[in-house]
N, C-alpha and C positions, 0 to 999 in steps of 0.2 A: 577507322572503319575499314573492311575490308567488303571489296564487291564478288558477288556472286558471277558465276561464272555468264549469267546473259547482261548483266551490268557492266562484269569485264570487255567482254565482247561491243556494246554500246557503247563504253566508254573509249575503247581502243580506236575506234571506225572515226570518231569524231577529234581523238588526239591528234592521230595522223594527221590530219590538214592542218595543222598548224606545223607553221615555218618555226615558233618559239616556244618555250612555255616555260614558265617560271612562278613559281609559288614563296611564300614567305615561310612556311612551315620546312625546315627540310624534311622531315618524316613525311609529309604529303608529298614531295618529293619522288620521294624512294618510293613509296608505293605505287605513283603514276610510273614511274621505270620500270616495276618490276610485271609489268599489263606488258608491254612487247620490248625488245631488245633495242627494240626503233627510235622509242621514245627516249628526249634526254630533257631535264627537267634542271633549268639553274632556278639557284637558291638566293630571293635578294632580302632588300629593305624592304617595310612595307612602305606602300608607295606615296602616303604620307613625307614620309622623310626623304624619298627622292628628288625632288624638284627645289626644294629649300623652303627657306623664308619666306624672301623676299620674292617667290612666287606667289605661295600663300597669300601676302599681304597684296598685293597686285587685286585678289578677288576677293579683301574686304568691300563693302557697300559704303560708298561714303556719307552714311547716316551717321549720326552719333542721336545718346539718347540723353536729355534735358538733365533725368537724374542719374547719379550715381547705385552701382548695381552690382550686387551677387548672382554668376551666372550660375546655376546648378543643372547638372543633367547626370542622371541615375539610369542606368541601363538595368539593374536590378537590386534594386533601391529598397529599402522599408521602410515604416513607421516612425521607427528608432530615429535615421538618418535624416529624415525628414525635417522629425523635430529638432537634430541638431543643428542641422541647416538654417532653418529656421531662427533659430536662437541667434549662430552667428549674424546673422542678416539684419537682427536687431538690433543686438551689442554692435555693431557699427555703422549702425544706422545708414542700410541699404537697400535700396528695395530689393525685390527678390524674385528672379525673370529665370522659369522655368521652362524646361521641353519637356512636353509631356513623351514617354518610351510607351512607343506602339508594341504589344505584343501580341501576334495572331489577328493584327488589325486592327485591335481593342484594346482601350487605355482603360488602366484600374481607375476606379471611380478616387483611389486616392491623387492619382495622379491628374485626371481632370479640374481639381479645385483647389493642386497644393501653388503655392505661389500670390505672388501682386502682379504678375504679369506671364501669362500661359503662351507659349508661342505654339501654335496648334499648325498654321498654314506656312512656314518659313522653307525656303530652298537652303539647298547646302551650303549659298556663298552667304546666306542669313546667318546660319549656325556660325558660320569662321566670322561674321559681324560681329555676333555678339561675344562671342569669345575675345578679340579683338578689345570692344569697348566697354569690358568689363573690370571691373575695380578687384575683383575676387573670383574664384569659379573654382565649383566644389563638385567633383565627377566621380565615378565609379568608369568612365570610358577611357579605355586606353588611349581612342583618337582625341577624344576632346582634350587627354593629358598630352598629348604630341602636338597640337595646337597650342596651347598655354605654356609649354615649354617653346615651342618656336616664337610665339609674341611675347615672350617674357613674360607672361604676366604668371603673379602671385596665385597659386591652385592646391588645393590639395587632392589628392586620389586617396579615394575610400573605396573598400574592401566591395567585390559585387556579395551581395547577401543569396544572389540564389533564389529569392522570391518578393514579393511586396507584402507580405504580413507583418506586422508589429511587433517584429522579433528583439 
């Protein structure tokens, strides 16, 4: 995206005060440089993968849940996926613990009633729980796939579909 020139100006006034800045994109990068000569912008990890592990697991919850479970979390999920999800969950007989994906505040009414267990109210160190003490977990999120590769555990990453229609 490029800013307009009162955007540029707004953006530049508040860059300034910063002693750092660093972005994960480098092309976001370059374009925060290219707003004043002042500005230098390092390129990292996303901050995910900074800390490790054995951070991460530091802010699991020490809950565990009675049954065994498919974690799924669709950032833009469909119908299709759903139902695949669903199937897996069956064929190995697990229940099936959803996050419903807020968009613009509001959850598709597919996503309010898909699951045997909707987690509606959960903090962040909730989501790395269940990640954590999940037997499976099937995402379309890059993070939730950098969490499951840090705890080891078995995930698959599916494709984002771009919308919640029954594509």
């Amino acid at each position: 995206a490029e800013f307009g020139d009162d955007d540029r100006e707004t953006v530049k006034r508040y860059l300034l005060r910063f002693k750092a800045i660093s972005t994960r994109e480098e092309n976001s990068g370059k374009m925060l440089e290219t707003i004043d000569p002042r500005i230098r912008v390092s390129h990292v990890s996303d901050p995910t993968f900074l800390p490790g592990a054995d951070f991460w697991k530091s802010k699991v919850k020490s809950t565990k849940s009675e049954k065994k479970y498919l974690f799924a979390y669709l950032i833009k999920g469909n119908d299709r996926q759903r139902e695949y999800i669903e199937a897996v969950a069956r064929e190995r007989q697990l229940e099936l613990v959803t996050y419903p994906y807020l968009e613009n505040h509001r959850i598709t009414k597919s996503e309010r009633t898909w699951g045997d267990v909707r987690c509606f109210g959960d903090d962040p160190f909730d989501f790395l729980t269940k990640i954590y003490n999940a037997e499976l977990i099937i995402t379309d999120s890059f993070h939730c796939s950098v969490f499951s590769l840090q705890f080891r555990k078995d995930f698959y990453a599916l494709k984002k579909c771009g919308d919640t229609t029954g594509q």
